[in-house]
N, C-alpha and C positions, 0 to 999 in steps of 0.2 A: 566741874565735869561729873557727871553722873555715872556712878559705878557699871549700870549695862553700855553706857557708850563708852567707858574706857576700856570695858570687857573687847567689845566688838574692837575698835584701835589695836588693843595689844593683841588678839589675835589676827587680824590684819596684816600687822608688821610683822608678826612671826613666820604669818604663809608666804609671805612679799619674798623675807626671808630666805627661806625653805626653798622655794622655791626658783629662788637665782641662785639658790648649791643645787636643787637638781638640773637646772641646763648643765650646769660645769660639770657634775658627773655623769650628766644623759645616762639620770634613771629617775624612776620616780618614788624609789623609798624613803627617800628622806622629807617626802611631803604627804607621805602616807605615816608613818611614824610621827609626825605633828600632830597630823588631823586624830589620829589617835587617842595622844596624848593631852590634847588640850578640853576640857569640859565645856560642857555646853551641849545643847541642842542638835540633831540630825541635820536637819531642815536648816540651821544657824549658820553650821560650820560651813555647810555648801557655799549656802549664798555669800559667805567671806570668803573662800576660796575662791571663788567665782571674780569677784571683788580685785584679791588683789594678782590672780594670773591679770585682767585686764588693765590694773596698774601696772605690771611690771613689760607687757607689751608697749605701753603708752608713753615709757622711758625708753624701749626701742625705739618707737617711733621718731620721738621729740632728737634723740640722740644723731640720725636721720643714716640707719645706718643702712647702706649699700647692698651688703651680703643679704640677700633673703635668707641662707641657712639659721640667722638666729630667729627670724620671726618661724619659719616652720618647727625648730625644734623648740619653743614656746608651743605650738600647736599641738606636736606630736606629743608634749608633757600632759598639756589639756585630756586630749585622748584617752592616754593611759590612765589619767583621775578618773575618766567617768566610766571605767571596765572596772579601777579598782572602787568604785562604788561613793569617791568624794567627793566629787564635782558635778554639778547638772548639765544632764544630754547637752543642755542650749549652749555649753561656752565655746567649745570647738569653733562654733558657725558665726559668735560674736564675735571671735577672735580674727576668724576669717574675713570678715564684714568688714570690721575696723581697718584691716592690714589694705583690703582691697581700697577703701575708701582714699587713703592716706598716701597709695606709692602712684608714682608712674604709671601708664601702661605697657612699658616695655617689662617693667618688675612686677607689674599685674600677671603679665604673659606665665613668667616663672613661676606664680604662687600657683597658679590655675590648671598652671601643670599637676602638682600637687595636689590639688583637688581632683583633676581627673585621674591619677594614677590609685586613687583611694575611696573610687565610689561603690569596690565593692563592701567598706565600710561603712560606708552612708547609709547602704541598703540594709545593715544588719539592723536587727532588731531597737537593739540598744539606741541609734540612733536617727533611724527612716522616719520615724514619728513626728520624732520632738524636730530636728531637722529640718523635713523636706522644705518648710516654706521658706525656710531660712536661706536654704539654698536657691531656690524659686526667685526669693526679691534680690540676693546679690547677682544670679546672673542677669535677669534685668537690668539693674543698674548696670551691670558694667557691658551691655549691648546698647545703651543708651549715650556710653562715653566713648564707644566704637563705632568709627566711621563706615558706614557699609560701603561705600566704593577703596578704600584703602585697606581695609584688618578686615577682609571679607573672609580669610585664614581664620580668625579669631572667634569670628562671629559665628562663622562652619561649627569651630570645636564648643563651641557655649551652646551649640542648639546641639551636638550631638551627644555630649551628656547630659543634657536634659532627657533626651531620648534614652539614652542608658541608664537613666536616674528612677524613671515618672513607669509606671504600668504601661502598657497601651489602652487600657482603660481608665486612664487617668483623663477627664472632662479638660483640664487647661492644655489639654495636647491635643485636641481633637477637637477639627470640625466640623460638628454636629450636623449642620444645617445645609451642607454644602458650599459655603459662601466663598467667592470669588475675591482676591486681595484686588478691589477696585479704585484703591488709593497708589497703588505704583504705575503711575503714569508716567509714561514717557515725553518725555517735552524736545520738541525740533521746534526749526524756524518755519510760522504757519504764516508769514508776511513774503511774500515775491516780492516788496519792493526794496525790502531789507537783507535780500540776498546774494550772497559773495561768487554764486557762478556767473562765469563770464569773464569777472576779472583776473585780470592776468595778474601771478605771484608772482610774475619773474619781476615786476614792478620794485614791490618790495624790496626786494634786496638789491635794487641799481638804488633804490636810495639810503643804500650803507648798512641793511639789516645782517648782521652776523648771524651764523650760526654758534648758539650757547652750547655748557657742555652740556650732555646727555640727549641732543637733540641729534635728529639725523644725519649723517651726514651721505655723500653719495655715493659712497660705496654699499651705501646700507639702504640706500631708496630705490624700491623696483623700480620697472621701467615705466613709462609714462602707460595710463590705463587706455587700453581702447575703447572702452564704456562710453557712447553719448551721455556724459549724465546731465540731468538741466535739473532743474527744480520742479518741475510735474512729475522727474522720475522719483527724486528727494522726497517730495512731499508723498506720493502714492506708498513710497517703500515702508515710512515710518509711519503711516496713518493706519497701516497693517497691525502694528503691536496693537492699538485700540481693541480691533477684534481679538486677537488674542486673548488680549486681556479680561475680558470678557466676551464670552465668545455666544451666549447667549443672543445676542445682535445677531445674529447671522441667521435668526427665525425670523426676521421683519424681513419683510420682500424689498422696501427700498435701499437696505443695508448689506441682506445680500449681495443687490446687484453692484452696489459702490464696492464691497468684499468681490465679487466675483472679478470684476472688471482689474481693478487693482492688483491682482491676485496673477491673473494672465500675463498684466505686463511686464510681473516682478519675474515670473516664471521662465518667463521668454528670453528675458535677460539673461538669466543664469543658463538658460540653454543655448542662446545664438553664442553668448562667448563665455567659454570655456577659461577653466585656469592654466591648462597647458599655453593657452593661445595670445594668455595675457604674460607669458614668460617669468614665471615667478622664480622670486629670488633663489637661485638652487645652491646657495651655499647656504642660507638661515634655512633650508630642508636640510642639508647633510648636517649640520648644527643640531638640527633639532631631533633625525635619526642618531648620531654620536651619544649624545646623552641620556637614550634609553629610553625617549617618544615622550618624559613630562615634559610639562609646560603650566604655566601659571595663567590662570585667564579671569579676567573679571567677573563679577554676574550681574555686570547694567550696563549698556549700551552706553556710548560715549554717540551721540547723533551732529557732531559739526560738520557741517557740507563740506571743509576743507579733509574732512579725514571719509568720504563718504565713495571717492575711488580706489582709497587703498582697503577698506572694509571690505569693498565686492573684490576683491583681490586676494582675500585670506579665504584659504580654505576651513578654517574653523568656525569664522562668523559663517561662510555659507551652511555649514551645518546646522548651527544655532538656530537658524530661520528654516531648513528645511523640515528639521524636528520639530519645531515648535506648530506646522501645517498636519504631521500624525499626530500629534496629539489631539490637536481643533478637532482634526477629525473623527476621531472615536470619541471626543464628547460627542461630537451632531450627531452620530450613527448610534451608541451606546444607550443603553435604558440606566439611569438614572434617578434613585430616589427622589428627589426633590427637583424635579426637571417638571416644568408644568404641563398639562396635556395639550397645552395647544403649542408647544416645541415640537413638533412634528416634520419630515421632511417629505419635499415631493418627489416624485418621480425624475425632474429637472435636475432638481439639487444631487441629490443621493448615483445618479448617472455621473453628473461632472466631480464630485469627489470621487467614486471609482477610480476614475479618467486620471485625475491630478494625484492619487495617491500611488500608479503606477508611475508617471512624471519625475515623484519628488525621488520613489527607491532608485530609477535610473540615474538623475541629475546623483543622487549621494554614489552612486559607482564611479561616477566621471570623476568623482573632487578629490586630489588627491594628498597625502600619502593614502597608500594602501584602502580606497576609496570603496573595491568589491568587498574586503572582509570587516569592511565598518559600515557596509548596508548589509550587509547578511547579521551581522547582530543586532543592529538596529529593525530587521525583518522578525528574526526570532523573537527580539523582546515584543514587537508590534502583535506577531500571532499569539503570545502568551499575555497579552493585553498589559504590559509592565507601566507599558508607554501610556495607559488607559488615563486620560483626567479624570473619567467617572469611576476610579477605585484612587488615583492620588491626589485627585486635585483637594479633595476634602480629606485628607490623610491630617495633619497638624500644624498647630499652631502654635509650636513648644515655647514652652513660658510664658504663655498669653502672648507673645509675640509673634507675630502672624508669619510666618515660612510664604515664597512667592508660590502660592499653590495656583494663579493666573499661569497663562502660557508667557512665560518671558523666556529670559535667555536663561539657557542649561548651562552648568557647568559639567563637560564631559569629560572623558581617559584619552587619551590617544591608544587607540591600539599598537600592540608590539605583533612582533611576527610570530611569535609562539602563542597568540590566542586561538584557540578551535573552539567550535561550535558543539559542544559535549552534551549528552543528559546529562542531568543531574544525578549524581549516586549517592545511595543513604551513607555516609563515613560513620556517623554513631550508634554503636548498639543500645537496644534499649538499655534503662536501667535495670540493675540486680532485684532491686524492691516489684518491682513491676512484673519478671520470671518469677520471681519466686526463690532465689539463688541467695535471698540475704541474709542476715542472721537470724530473723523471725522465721524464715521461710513460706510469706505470705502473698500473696496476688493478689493484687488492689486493683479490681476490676472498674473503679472512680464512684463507687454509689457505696455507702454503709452499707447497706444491709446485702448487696449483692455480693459484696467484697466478706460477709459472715456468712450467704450461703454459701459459696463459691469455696471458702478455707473450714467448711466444717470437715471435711474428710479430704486428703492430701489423695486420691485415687477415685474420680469423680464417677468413674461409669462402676466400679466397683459399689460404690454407697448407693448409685440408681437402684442393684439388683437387692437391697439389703431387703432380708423381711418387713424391716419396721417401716419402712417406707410404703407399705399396704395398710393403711391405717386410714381413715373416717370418723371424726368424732359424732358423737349424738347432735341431733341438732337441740336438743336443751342445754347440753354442758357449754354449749358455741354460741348460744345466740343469750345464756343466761345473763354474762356483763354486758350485753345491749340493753335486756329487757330491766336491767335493777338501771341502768342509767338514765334511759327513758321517763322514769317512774319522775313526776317532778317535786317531789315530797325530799327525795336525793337531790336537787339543786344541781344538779351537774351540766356545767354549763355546755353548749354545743360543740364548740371547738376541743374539749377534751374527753370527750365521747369516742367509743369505739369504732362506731360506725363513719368518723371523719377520717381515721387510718389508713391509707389504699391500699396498704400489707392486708389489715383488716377486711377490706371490700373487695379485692378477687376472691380469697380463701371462701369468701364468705356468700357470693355467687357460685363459688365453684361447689359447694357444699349442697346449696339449693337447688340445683340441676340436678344433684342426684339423689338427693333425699324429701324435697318437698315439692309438692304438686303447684304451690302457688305462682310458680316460678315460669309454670308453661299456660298459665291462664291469662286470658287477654284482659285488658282496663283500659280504659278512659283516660286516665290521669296520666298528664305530662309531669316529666322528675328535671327538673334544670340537671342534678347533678347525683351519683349514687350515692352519695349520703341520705338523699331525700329519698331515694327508693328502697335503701334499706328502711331507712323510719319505717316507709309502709310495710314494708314486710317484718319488721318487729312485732307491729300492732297487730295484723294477722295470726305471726306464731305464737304471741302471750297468748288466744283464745286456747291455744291445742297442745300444751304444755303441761305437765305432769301436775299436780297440785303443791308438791311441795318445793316448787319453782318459783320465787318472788316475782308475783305479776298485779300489783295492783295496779289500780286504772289510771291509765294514762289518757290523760286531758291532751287532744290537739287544737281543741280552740274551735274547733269546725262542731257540726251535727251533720254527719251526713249518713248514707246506709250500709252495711255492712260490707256488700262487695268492694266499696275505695277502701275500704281497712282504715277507717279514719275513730271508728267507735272500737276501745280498745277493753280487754277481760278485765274484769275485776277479782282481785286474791288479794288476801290479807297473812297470806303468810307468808317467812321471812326465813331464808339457809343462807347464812353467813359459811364464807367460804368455796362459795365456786366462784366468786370474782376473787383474783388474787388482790393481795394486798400491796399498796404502793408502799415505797421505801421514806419515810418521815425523812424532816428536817433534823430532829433531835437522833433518831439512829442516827444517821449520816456524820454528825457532829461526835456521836459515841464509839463508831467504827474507828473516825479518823483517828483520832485520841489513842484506841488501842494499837492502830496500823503503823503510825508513825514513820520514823524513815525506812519502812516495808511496805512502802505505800507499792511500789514498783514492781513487788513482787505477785501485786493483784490485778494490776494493769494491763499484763500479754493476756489474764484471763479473762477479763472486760474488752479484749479485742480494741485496744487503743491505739492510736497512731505512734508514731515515734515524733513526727511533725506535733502534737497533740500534747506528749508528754514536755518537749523542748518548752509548748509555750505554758506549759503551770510550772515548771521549774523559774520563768521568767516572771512571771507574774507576782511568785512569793515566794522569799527565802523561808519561811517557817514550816516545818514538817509538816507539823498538821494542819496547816491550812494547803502545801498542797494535797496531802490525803483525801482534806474536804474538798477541793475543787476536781477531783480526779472523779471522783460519787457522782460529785455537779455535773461533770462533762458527761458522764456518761448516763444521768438521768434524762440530762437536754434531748441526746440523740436516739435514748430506745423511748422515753415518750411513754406510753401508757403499758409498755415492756418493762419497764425498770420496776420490778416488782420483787417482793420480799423473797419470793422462793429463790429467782433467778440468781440475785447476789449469794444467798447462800450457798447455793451450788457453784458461784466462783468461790468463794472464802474457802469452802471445803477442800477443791480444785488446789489452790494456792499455797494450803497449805497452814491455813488457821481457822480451824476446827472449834477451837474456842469459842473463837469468836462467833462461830456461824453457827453455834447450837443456843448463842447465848441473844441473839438473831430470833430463831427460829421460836422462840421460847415468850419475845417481849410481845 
């Protein structure tokens, strides 16, 4: 055996170790005190740790034991390694992969708990990254090993923290395109000659069929349905979900009319007979007001023609189908990104939806419980477009698993008696950082630079009156780092050119309204964009500029006459020092060094976030490398601002004088 792989073995066994005394003491010092202790490699000891937390689960497992609390406090140890810095982000979501992989789904249930009760941990920093996919492929898998007509419960909670997990700009939650989920079809019997109405049940059971347990019995069976139903009605009702399901169909005129016709008679139905009239069971209502109006309900339709008169006999299924016709609706009437232009409706169509969409609110007042105050919220969400497919139908597809964003059956609340119909009121105050009430005492208006003019003076209309704010620079000292950048002899590429800044190019308009005449003189020449119209007006003001102005001749490439300002002055002289100077890599690298852990102290005076500072604390433990990223950040965001004087005058500001003379001097 060779000395590095017995290395790796005997610290193996020592974490294995270590780490079945830290479950027993539920802490993790004594696998931090190892990881310590034992030499070797950074990057080494992880992936052994790593190693053997996932052996000493894998002897839970094999051991086959019962209790989830030893596999979660395995987890929760994981956790804590990778805050105290030994463990990699990825073993938590291994460890959880494996456990899921290996239990039941009744013990799945439990662990998943635990993963929901802990996603505001996911989200943190530390581990959203390394993470999120990790969590992405187990909940897949385990909506793959769940039945969606049985653990429809389950399958809820797996797509709802995904929802709580993912952004709302997160691409695998959303879709993009609009698209219809045209794969959940509903399947009935489309053969009449293999159909069970007409025959008599009572048959059945004269030839000895019992009733099993769990199955009806007659105290629990309404009363026989007054509904004629045959199988023209069967077949119309459920060739209805088709259109739903895509409801695009309902722009071809011969699908309409099969939709319209269909449509009436299912209608008609639900309004010649009533639930009152069909005597429903009033003891499973008082049953079902007793216990606080839940109820558990499917979300797919069960279509057997033996259960197709007690379906029109619930008042829940009737809802399921009435809502599912507002929604049809405001896609056909709704504008729609991705809705083609010949989805159009005519005068015909757009009359008889009116017409049935007052039908369906009336039929939902008749149905009861409490039928008036469960169409009056289903009115409100209707007027607030809640119910709208063209804002939810293309809402998400969480976990690349596709949500029924088709018209199918809703899962809905029962309402209770204590629901009313409210505005909405704001409960939260803003936040403190946003008044201005926080520790910084700053107002983040959401833009840098508006959020630096907005906190230069804490008494706005007082700084308006200040003298200094009467102020005009020359138009030479202002336009002199256009004209040295210009110059192509300076290399300076376009994009980091003054004239690309739009801080730069109002001031810079605004300037020439009132100090130069060029500005009100008419041209020819079309500018895609004010960078290009400043260029011309550079080339113009090099000609009329003091001599001791660096203007030598700028090349545009063109020959043209003087009026386009395309033929630009020639000067061969050269003032260092009216373009300020930008701040090097090696200062930057020299600051940090002398800053060191007072890096923070320079930071309120560089106008830096607090969000801002968190993430270079995160990025690098080492002082001075966050020093040098604190420079970094704030060179990225002032951009051709980040200039030598400007730091100075923080360093001064802050409190290291030294430093910024020693600056001012290189």
């Amino acid at each position: 055996m060779s000395p590095s792989l017995f290395n790796f073995v005997d610290a193996r066994d020592k974490f294995t170790a270590s780490a079945r005394h830290s479950l027993v003491g539920k802490s993790s010092k004594p696998l931090v005190n190892v990881f310590n202790q034992f030499p070797g490699n950074e990057a080494e000891k992880k992936t052994t740790l790593d190693q053997a937390l996932r052996a000493v689960l894998g002897d839970q497992i094999v051991e086959r034991k019962e209790n989830c609390d030893e596999y979660l406090s395995l987890i929760y140890l994981s956790i804590d390694a990778v805050t105290e810095g030994i463990c990699s982000p990825t073993t938590p979501f291994l460890l959880l992969g494996d456990v899921l992989d290996c239990l039941p789904l009744d013990q799945c249930d439990k662990i998943f708990s635990f993963v929901e009760e802990n996603v505001s941990t996911w989200k943190s920093n530390s581990f959203y990254t390394a993470g999120k996919n990790y969590l992405l492929r187990m909940c897949n898998d385990l909506l793959r090993r769940l039945s969606k007509s049985q653990n429809t419960v389950f399958c809820g909670r797996i797509q709802l923290f995904l929802a709580r997990l993912f952004p709302l700009s997160e691409k695998s939650g959303l879709n993009l395109q609009s698209q219809f989920n045209l794969e959940n079809i509903t399947v009935f019997n489309k053969n009449e000659q293999e159909s069970t109405f007409g025959q008599k049940h009572t048959e059945e059971k004269e030839d000895g069929m019992e009733v099993e347990e769990g199955e009806m019995g007659e105290e629990d069976t309404p009363a026989p349905c007054s509904i004629p139903i045959d199988y023209n009605l069967y077949r119309k009702f459920w060739t209805l979900q088709d259109y739903f399901r895509n409801p695009v169909q309902c722009y071809d005129k011969f699908s309409w009319m099969t939709f319209l016709k269909f449509s009436d008679e299912t209608l008609a139905v639900f309004k010649s007979y009533k639930l009152d009239d069909m005597q429903v069971s009033k003891r499973k209502l008082e049953e079902l007001r007793a216990s606080g109006g839940e109820h558990v309900y499917f979300a797919k339709f069960l279509t057997s023609e033996k259960l197709m008169d007690l379906q029109l006999s619930d008042s829940n299924f009737r809802r399921h189908i009435l809502l599912q016709y507002l929604i049809l609706f405001q896609y056909l009437k709704g504008q729609v990104k991705f809705k083609s232009s010949s989805c159009v409706l005519n005068d015909d169509q757009t009359t008889w939806i009116e017409e049935t969409t007052q039908l369906v609110f009336q039929l939902l007042k008749e149905i009861p419980p409490d039928g008036d105050k469960f169409a009056t919220m289903v009115e409100v969400s209707h007027d607030l477009r809640i119910l709208s497919l063209s804002d939810t139908s293309r809402g998400y597809s969480l976990g690349r698993v596709p949500v029924r964003r088709a018209l199918g059956p809703l899962v809905t609340r029962r309402m209770t008696v204590d629901d009313k119909v409210k505005r909405p009121t704001r409960k939260r105050q803003a936040p403190e950082d946003f008044l201005g009430k926080g520790p910084d005492s700053k107002i983040f208006m959401g833009n840098d630079e508006l959020t630096r003019l907005w906190n230069l003076n804490h008494d706005n209309m007082e700084a308006c009156k200040s003298d200094s704010r009467e102020f005009m620079p020359p138009l030479d000292e202002f336009f002199a780092e256009a004209i040295e950048q210009a110059d192509p002899t300076n290399m300076v590429e376009d994009e980091y050119k003054a004239v690309r800044n739009p801080n730069y190019g109002w001031r810079a308009l605004r300037l020439l309204s009132r100090r130069s005449p060029h500005f009100f003189q008419p041209t020819n020449q079309k500018f895609k964009s004010l960078a290009d119209y400043l260029d011309s007006m550079v080339s113009k003001l090099a000609k009329e500029l003091p001599k001791d102005i660096p203007s030598e001749e700028i090349k545009t490439g063109e020959e043209d006459d003087d009026d386009n300002g395309d033929n630009l002055l020639k000067d061969s002289n050269d003032s260092p020092g009216i373009q300020s100077k930008m701040v090097t890599n090696q200062q930057m690298d020299d600051i940090a060094a002398k800053l060191g852990a007072q890096w923070k102290s320079l930071a309120s005076h560089l106008e830096m976030k607090a969000a801002e500072l968190r993430e270079i604390e995160t990025d690098s433990e080492d002082l001075d490398m966050q020093a040098k990223l604190l420079l970094v950040a704030w060179q990225d965001r002032e951009g051709s601002q980040a200039t030598v004087e400007t730091l100075v005058a923080a360093l001064g500001a802050a409190g290291f004088p030294e430093i910024a003379d020693n600056l001012s001097e290189a």
